[in-house]
N, C-alpha and C positions, 0 to 999 in steps of 0.2 A: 757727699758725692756717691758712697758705697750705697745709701737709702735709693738713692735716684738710681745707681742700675739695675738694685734691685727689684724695685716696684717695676722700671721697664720690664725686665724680663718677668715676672711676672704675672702682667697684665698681658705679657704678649704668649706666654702660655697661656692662660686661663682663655682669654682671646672671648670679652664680653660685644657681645652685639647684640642688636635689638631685636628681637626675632618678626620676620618679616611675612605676616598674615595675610592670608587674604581678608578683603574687611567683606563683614557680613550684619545686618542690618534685619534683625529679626522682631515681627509683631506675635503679642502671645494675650490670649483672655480665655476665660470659660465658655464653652461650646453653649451654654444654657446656665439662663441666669431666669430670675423670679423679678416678678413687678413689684414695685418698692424698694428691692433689696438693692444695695451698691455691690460692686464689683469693681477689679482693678485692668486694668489694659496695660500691657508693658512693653516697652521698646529697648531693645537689647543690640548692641554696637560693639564690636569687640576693637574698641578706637578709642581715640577721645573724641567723641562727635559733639558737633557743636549744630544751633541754631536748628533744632529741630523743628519741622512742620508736619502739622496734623490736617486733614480737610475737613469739612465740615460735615458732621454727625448730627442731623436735626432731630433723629429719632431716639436720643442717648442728652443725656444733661449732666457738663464737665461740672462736677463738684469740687476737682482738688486735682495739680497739675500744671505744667512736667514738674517732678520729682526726683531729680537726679541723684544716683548715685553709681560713686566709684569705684570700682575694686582693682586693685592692681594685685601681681601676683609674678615670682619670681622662678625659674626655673634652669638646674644647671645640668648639661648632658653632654660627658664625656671632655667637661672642661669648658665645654660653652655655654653661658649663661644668656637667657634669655627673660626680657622682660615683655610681660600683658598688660594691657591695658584694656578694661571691660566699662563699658560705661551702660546704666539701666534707668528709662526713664517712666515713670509710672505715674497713671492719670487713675482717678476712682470716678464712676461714673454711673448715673443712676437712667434707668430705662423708662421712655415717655408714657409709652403703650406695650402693647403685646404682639409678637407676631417674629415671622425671622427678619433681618436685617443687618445691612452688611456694613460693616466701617470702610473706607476707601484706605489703599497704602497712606503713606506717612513719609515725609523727605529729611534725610539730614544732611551734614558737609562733616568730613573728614580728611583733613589737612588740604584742604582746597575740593575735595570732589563731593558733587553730592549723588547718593547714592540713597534707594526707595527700598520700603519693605514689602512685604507680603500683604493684603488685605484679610478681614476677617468679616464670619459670619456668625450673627449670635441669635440664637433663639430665644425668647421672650413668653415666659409660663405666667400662666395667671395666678395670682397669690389663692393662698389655698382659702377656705369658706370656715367660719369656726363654729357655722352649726352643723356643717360635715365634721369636723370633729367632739361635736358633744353628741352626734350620733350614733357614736359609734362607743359610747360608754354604756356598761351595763349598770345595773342596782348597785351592784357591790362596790362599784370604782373603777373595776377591771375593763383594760380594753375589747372589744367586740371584735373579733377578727370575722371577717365577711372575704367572700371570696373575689371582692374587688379590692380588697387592702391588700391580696400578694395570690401573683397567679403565672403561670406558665403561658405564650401564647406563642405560636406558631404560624408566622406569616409565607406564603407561597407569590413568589415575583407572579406567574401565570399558572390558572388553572384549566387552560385550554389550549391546547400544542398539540403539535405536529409528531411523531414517531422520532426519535434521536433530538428533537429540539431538545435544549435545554432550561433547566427553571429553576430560579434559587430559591433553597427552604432555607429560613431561619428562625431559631428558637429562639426565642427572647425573654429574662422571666423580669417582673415585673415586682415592688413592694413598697410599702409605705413603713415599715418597721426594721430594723437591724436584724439581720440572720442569717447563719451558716448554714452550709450545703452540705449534708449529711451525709449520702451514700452519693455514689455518680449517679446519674442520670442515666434512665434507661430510655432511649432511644428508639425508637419503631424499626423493624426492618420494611427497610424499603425493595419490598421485594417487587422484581418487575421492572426494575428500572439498574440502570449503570452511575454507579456513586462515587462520586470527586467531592473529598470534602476541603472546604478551606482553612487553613491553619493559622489557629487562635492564640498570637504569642502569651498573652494573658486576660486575664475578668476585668474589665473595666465598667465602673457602675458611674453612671455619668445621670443629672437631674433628666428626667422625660416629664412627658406630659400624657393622658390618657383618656380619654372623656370629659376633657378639661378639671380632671385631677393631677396632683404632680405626686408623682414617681421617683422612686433610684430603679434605672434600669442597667440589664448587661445581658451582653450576648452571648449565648453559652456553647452555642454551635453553630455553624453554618456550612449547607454541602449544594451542589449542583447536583442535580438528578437527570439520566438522557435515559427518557421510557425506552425502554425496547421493546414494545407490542402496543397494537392500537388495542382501543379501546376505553373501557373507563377500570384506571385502575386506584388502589385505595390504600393511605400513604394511614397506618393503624396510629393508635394514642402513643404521645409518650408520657412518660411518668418522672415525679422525682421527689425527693422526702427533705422537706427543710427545716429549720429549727428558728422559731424567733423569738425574738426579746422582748417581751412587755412589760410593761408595768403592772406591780403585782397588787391585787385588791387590797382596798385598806385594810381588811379585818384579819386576814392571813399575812400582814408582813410581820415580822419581829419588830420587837421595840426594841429599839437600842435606849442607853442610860444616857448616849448625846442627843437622841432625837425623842425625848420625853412628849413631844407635841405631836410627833410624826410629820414634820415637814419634808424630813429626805426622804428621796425617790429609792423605790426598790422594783425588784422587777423579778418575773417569772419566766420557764422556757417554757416554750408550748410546740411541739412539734406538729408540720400539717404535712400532707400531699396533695402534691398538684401533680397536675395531668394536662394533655391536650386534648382536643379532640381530632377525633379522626377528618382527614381532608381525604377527596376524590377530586384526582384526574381526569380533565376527558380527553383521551390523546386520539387525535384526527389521523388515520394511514394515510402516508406518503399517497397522490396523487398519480394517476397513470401517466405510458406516456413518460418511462426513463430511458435517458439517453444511454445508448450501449457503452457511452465510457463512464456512467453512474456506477461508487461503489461503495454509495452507503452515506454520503459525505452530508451533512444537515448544520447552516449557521451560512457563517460570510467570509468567503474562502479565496486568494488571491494563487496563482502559479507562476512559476519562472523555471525556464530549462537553461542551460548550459552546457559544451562540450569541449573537450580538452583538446581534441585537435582536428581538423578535416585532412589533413592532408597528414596518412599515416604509411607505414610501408607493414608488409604482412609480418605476424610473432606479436605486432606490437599493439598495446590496448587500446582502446577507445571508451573514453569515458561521460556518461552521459550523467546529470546532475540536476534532477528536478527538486526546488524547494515548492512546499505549500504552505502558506499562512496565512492565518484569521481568528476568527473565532468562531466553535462549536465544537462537536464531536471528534479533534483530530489524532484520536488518538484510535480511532475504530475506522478510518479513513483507510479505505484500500489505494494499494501502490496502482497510481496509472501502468496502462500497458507501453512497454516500449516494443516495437517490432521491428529486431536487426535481420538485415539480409540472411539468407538460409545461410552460406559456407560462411559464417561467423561464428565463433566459439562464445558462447555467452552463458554468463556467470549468476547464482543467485545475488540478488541487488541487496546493499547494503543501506540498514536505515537508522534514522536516528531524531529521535521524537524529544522538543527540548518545550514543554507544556506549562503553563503556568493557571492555578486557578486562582479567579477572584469572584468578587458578586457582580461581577461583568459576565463572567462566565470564564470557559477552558479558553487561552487563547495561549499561540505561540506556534513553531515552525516544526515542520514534518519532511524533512531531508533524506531523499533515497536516491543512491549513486547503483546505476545501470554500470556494468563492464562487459565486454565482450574481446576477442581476439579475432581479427582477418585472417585467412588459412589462404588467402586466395587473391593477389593482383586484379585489379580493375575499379571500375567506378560504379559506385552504390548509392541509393537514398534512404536515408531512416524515414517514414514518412513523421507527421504532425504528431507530438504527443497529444492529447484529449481528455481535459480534467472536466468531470461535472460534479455540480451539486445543488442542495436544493435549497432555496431560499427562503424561510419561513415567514421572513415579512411582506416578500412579494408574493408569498404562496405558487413559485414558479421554479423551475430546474433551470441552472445557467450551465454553458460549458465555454472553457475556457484551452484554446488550442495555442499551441509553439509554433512556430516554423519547421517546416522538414529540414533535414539537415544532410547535406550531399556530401557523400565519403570520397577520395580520390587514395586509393591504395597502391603503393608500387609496391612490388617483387624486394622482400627484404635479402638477407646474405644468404640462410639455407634453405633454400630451393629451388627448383626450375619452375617459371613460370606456365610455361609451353606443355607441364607434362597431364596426361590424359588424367581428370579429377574423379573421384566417389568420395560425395559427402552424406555423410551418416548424420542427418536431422535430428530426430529423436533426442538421442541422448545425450547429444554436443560434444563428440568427442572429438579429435580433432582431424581435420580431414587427411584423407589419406590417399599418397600419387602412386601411383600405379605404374614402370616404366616398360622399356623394353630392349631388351639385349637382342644382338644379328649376331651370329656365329656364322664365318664365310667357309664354302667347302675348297677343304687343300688338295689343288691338283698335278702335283709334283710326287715324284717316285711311285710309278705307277709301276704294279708286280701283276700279272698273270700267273692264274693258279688250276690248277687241272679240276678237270669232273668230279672227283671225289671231293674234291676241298671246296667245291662252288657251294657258295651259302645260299646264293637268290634260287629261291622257288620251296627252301627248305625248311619245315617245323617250326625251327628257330625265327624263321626269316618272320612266315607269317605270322607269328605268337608276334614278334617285335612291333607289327605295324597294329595287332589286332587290340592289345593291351594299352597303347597310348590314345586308341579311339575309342574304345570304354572307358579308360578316364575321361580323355577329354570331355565324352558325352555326361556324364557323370559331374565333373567340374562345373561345364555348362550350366544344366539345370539348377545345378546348387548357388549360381553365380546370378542365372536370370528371377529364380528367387529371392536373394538376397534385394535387389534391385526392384524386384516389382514389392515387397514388403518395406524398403526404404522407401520408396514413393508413397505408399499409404500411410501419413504420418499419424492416421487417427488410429491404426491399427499397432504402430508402434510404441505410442503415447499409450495404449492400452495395455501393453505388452509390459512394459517397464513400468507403468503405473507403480506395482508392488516392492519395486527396488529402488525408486525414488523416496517411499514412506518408508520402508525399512532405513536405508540412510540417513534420511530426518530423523526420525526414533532413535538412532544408536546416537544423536546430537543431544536429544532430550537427554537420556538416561545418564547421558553426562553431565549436564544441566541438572539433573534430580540429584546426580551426587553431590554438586557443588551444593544444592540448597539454595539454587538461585528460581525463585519462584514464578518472577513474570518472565525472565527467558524461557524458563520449561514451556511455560500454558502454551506462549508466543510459538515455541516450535511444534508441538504437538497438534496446535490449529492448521501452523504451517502444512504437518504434514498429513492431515485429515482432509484439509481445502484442495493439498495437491495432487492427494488419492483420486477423490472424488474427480478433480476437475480432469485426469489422465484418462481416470477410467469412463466417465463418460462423453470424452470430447467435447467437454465443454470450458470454454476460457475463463478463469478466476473471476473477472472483471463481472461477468453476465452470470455466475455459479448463484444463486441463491436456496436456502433454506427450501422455499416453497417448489422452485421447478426440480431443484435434486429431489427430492419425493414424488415427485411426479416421474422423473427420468429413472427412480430405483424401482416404482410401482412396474414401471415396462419391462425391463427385465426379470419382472418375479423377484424381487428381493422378498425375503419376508417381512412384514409389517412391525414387526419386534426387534429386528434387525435391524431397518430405519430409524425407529424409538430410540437403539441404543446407542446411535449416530450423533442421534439430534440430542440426548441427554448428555452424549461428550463435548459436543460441540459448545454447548450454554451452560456446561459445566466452565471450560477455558476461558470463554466468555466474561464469564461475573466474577469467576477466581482471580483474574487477571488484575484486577480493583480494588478486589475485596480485602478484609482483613487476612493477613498469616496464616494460611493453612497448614496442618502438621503433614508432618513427612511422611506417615502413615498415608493418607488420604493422596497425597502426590503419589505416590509407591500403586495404590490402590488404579488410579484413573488410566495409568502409563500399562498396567497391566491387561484392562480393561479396553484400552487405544489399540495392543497389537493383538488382543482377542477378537476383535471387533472386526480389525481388516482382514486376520487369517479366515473367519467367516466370509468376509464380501468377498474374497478372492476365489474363495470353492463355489461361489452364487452364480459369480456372476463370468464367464469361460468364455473366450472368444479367441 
């Protein structure tokens, strides 16, 4: 009796149960298999599957099959014990022909349910030639290494695009012999272009095919390229040093006192380099005929807006929430324009770029949140936001527009709605009311006072009325100025131009301390786009390269001045991608960013 409540309690700590899987039903072969050669097909069921079904494979000949086996396996965690059950079934199968060809899924039943796998695709190499192998022996024995038995080749998705299109390069090295890769790989710069590379979690050398030879290939790199300039430009060699394993001539092997006949194989290193050859691009300029809400955008590009609330009262935010996603360029994609009503306090927009590359190219979302503040009771419209961009397969620019969005604002808890307004545009500060006090005259205890003591007519009297109408005249002016230079917002945007960059800048320089690299380039562009576009009235959206040269040549900027503009600018540009730049060279460009403006600011006086 004392066994029995033992064992209960026991079992009811330990608390065994079956552990309860989801079942899963997986097909597995070799991606590339040779003509004549067998090969195995596997079907893996983490169950006891029963009555499995295969389709029919005409172009594949079952040699041997299903081949069941079981593995069970026990596992205990934290007193609970679980048991697996793995069930693997394997067919060996030989290939009719040559070519790819696909097996269809496969069905099994597990404890009543049946449940399909995955289908596969196998590629089919033609068995190798064995007078291609005795061609390649010299006199002595030794193999002939030729620059077809192991090569570097470098293949380009398109070599004809658009400006920011993008184009996957991939290295690929190719061999018919065993050999290690000696130094890294030197790489081309790809200069002239913006570089996303895709990351390679390991070398995987899988059978290929080549001129109907068979190969062990692997991919050693692969990156996306978006040109930034038309033209024809040219992607240089790359290089790399390997080492391979041959078979070593008969008359130089050693004799061993086992191999008196010399039947065993021995083998020599032989180091080679390979190279690529240089590829040209011909990159086509973007097409005329951009829409004013084009900012740069190239590939296949979806938008959606959102707002946090229409019906707000004033103090309180309004938030506005444009996503962009697709694929191409969205990482050089400028923020659409949003235009909040003037008496709105509005905020630099907040963004956040979440990118993914593959050999599809860059794709993924581009989220930037608008904020602003009401200062001011009443009813407003944000008009349409307007995204464009260009579509390099229809060779056409799309634009893709929101809804307006109608604000209804009431009168929050501090302040008069009633009271006479001055809103200060420019700089968004917040708007400011203006009231008015009545002081009423008291006409109780009224004194009479003699000739001598009469004030009206005297020095005093008139000094009192004379001094509050030269101020006031004085105030005037100074007030109807103020007003007629608020209303000129290009002149104000001009004005403050140099205190907008200064403030951006003291962001960088923080940024530069931290060591955070693509924030710095990120704000220094910021605040070089934003110089520019204050200082010459002109909107981010429509700011480009080529008309700011034209717009700096009119005002007399100097020509070298420009230059050293346009060399900050595509400096932040390619830095922004590029490998880790030293802190020197960041320390260097930041110094060079507010040498550059305190210049443009003495140039250019208005």
């Amino acid at each position: 009796m004392r066994k029995l409540v033992f064992l209960f309690v026991f079992f009811s700590t330990i608390g065994i149960t079956a552990k309860a899987a989801d079942i899963t039903f997986k097909a597995s072969a070799p991606e590339v298999v040779v003509m004549g050669e067998t090969f195995k097909v596997s079907y893996t069921v983490n169950g006891e599957g029963k009555d499995i079904r295969i389709p029919e494979i005409p172009d594949f000949e079952i040699l041997m099959g299903p081949s069941p086996t079981v593995v069970q396996s026990t596992e205990i965690d934290n007193g609970n014990a679980s048991f697996n059950v793995t069930t693997i079934f394997t067919y060996v199968l030989m290939p009719k022909k040559e070519g790819t060809f696909n097996i269809p899924p496969a069905t099994i039943k597990v404890k009543g349910s049946n449940y399909t796998s995955n289908a596969l695709a196998i590629k089919v190499l033609p068995p190798e030639k064995s007078d291609e192998v005795a061609k390649q022996q010299n006199d002595d024995g030794s193999v002939k290494v030729s620059n077809d038995d192991v090569f570097l080749k470098i293949d380009v998705s398109n070599r004809n695009v658009y400006e920011q299109e993008g184009i996957l390069v991939t290295f690929k090295l190719y061999t018919r012999y065993d050999l290690n890769i000696q130094t890294p790989p030197k790489f081309p710069e790809f200069d002239g272009f913006l570089t996303q590379e895709i990351e390679l979690s390991n070398l995987q050398w899988k059978p290929d095919s080549y001129k109907d030879k068979r190969y062990n290939s692997v991919v050693i790199k692969q990156v996306v390229l978006y040109p930034q300039r038309s033209g024809k430009i040219t992607i240089p060699s790359g290089k790399m040093d390997v080492l391979l394993r041959l078979p070593a001539p008969r008359k130089s092997r050693p004799r061993s006192i086992f191999d008196l006949d010399g039947f065993l194989d021995s083998y020599q290193n032989v180091n080679k380099i390979l190279t690529t050859p240089p590829v040209t691009i011909d990159v086509k300029p973007l097409p005329s005929g951009k829409p004013a809400s084009f900012g740069g955008a190239v590939g296949n590009f979806n938008m959606t807006s959102s707002i946090n609330s229409t019906n707000v009262k004033t103090d309180e935010a309004v938030t506005i929430k444009v996503n962009i996603t697709g694929n191409g360029n969205i990482k050089l994609v400028k923020n659409p324009e949003v235009v909040f009503p003037n008496d709105f306090e509005v905020y630099d927009p907040k963004v956040n770029v979440d990118v993914k590359t593959t050999t599809a190219g860059a794709s993924g979302t581009k989220s930037i949140e608008y904020m602003a503040i009401p200062r001011y009771a009443g009813d407003f419209e944000i008009p349409a936001i307007a995204f464009s961009y260009f579509d390099p397969k229809s060779g056409a620019y799309k634009t893709i527009s929101s809804e307006p969005y109608k604000l209804h604002v009431e009168q929050g808890k501090g302040g008069n709605g009633n009271a006479p307004v001055v809103s200060n545009y420019s700089n968004k500060e917040s708007v400011k009311f203006l009231g008015k006090d009545i002081r009423y005259l008291k006409m109780n205890d009224i004194h009479f006072l003699s000739n001598n003591d009469i004030f009206f007519g005297s020095f005093m009297y008139i000094l009192c009325y004379l001094v509050p109408a030269i101020l006031f005249i004085v105030f005037f002016v100074i007030y109807r100025k103020q007003v007629k230079e608020n209303s000129d917002l290009a002149l104000v945007r001009t004005k403050k131009a140099n205190k907008m960059a200064v403030r951006r800048l003291k962001n960088a320089g923080k940024l530069l301390k931290e060591n955070k690299k693509e924030e710095f380039y990120d704000e220094v562009l910021r605040a070089l786009w934003g110089y520019l576009s204050d200082k010459l009235n002109i909107p981010q959206a429509n700011l480009t390269k080529d008309n700011m040269e034209a717009e700096l040549t009119k005002y007399g900027v100097d020509q070298a001045l420009i230059n050293e503009f346009m060399d900050i600018l595509n400096t932040c540009e390619f830095a922004r991608y590029a490998p880790a730049q030293a802190l020197d060279a960041m320390d260097k460009l930041y110094e060079l960013t507010v040498d550059a403006i305190g210049k443009m600011e003495n140039t250019i006086k208005k």
